[in-house]
N, C-alpha and C positions, 0 to 999 in steps of 0.2 A: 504494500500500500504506500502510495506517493504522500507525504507528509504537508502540508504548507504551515510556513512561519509566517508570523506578520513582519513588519519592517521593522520593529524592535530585536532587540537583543532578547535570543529564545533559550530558556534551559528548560530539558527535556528531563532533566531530572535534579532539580534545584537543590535536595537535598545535600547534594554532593559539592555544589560550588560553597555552599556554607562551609564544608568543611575540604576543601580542595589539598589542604596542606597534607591531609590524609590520601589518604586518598583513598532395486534395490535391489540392481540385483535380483534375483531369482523370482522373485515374487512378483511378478507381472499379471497375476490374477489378483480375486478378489483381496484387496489388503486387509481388511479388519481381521477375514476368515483366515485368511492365509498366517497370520501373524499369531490366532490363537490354535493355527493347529500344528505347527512346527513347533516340535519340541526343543530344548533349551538341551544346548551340544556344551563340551568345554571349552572355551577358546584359548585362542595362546599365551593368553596373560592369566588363565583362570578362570575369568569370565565367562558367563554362559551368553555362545552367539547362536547364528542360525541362519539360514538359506535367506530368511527375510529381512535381514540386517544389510544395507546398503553396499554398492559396489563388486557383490559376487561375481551375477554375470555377466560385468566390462558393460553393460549396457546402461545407457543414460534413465534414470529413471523421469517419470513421469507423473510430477507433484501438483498437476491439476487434478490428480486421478486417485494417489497416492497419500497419504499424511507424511507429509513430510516437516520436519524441522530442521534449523541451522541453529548447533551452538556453539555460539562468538567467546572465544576468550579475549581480552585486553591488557592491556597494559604488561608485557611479558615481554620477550622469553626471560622467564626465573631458574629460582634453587628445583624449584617444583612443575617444570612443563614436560620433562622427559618422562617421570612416571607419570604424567596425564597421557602424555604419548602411548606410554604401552596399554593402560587403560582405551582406548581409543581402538588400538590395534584387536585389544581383545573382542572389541566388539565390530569389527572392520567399519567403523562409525567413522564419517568424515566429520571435519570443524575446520571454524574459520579462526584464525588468529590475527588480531589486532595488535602489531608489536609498536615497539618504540623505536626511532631511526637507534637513540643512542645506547642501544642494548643492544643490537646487532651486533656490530664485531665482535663483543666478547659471547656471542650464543650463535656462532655461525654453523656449527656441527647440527644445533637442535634447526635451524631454521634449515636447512636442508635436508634433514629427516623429516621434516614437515613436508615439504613441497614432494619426497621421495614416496610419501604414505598419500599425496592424495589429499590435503590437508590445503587450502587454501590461504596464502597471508594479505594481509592490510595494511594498509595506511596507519597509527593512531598518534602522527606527530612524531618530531624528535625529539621531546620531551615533558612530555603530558602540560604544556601549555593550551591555558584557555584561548583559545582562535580568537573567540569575541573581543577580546582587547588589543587584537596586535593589527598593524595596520596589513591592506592588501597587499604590500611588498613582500609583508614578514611572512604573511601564510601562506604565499605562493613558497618563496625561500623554503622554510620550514618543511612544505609538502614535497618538492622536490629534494632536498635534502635526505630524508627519507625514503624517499623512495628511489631517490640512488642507493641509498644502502643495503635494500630491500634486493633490489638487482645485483650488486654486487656481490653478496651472500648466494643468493637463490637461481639467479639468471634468470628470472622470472618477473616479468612487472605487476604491480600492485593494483587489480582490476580496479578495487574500492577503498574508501578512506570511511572511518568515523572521528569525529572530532571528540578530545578528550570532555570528559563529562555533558556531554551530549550539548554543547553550549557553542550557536553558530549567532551568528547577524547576519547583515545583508552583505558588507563590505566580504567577510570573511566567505562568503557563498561564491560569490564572483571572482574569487582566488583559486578559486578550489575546481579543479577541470579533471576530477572524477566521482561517481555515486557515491553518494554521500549515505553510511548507512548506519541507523540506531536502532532500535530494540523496540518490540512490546511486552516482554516478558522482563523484568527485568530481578534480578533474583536478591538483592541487596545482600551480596554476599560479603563483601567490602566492610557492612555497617552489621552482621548478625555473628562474622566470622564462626558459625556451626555449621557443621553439613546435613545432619538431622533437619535444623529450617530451609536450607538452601534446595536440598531436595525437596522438601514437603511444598515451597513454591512455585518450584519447578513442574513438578506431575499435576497440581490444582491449576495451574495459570496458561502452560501450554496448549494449544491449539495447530491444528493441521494450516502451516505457512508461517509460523511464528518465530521469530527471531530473537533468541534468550542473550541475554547478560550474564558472563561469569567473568571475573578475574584470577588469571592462574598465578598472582603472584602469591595467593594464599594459601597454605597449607590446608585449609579447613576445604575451600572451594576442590579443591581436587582429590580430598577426600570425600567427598559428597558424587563426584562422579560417577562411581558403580552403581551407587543405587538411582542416579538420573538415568543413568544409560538403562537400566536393569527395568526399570517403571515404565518407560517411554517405551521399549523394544516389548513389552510386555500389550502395551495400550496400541500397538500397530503400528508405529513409528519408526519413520527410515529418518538416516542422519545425513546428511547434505549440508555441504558448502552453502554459502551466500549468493556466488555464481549459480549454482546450478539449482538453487531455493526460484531465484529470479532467471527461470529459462529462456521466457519471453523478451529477456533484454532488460539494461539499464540503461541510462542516460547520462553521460556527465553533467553533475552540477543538481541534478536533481537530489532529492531525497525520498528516502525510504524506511518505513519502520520495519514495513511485515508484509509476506504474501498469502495474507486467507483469503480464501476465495469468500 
């Protein structure tokens, strides 16, 4: 779903600038049936996956048809994104990551085991700077800054950006010359640091096209992952990128929260 802002300065999730200092594969039939009748196999991390977990077979799935969701981590790569990684793996579950340009060279190993598993990365600035204050030189700067680093690591260019704490204006939109993309799910993992809650809003909140919020720099957030993945792939859910959430295409410059139909 396309977002519109008014020409003020927008926070899509305000809570956060208050406190800023802080900060399918196989199943090509019916999804609902198909997801409760495939039994729950081991996977390589432990995890129990399944024929109806995303990406099996090489085929692009089809998320008008399908429940699909994208879960965006941000502010990364950390101490803690290689064991989400294997998490991930266990469930052959793709995700998007929103990294930081200036975390990059020291997590060039993780960022290209990302791009290597199928894992999608993003824009989220060079250093979690509110876009909203810096003039349109800065965030263009900024943006491409970033996403040289992004190519430089990956050799892959950065389809999409999200702006740190969801906080754009107008200036800072006309800088920006890629989809710009935020969340409807958003998990306040950041502000509850347990995984017990982070799950529990996750499997209530999510919907078929829905675009979650997590941050991998927290130890709590990526402990809570097996049982989001475990919930979600239980309730018919295929895991998909941001690209492939938005199959119909993006825009530069536009905005995005979510794609339900």
């Amino acid at each position: 779903m396309n977002a519109t802002l008014s020409p003020q300065r927008t926070f899509i999730r305000p809570a956060v600038a208050l406190v800023s200092a802080l900060s399918a594969c196989a199943a090509l039939a019916a999804p609902a049936a198909a997801a409760a009748a495939v039994p729950d196999v081991p996977g390589p991390a432990g995890y129990p996956t399944s024929a109806v977990v995303g990406g099996l077979s090489g085929e692009p799935l089809d998320c008008a048809r399908l429940k699909c969701v994208a879960l965006t981590f941000d502010d990364g790569p950390g101490a803690y994104t290689d064991e989400l990684l294997d998490t991930l793996a266990g469930y052959d579950a793709q995700a998007t990551f929103y990294v930081l340009g200036s975390k990059v060279a020291h997590h060039t190993d993780t960022l290209q085991r990302m791009v290597e598993e199928g894992h999608e990365v993003g824009n989220h600035s060079w250093d979690h700077a509110d876009l909203a204050t810096l003039s349109a030189d800065a965030v263009e700067k900024d943006m491409e800054r970033t996403n040289e680093a992004i190519r430089e690591a990956t050799g892959t260019e950065p389809a999409t950006m999200r702006p740190p704490y969801g906080s754009l204006d107008d200036t800072a939109r006309s800088a920006i010359d890629q989809p710009m993309v935020l969340w409807d799910v958003d998990t306040l993992d950041w502000q509850s640091r347990d995984a017990d809650t982070v799950t529990d809003v996750t499997l209530d909140e999510t919907a078929p096209g829905s675009v979650v919020l997590f941050h991998d720099i927290h130890e709590s957030t990526v402990e809570a992952v097996p049982a989001v993945l475990k919930g979600l792939h239980r309730q018919g859910y295929h895991f998909v990128t941001v690209d492939e959430l938005f199959s119909d295409g993006m825009e530069p410059g536009d905005l995005y929260t979510d794609a339900r139909l």
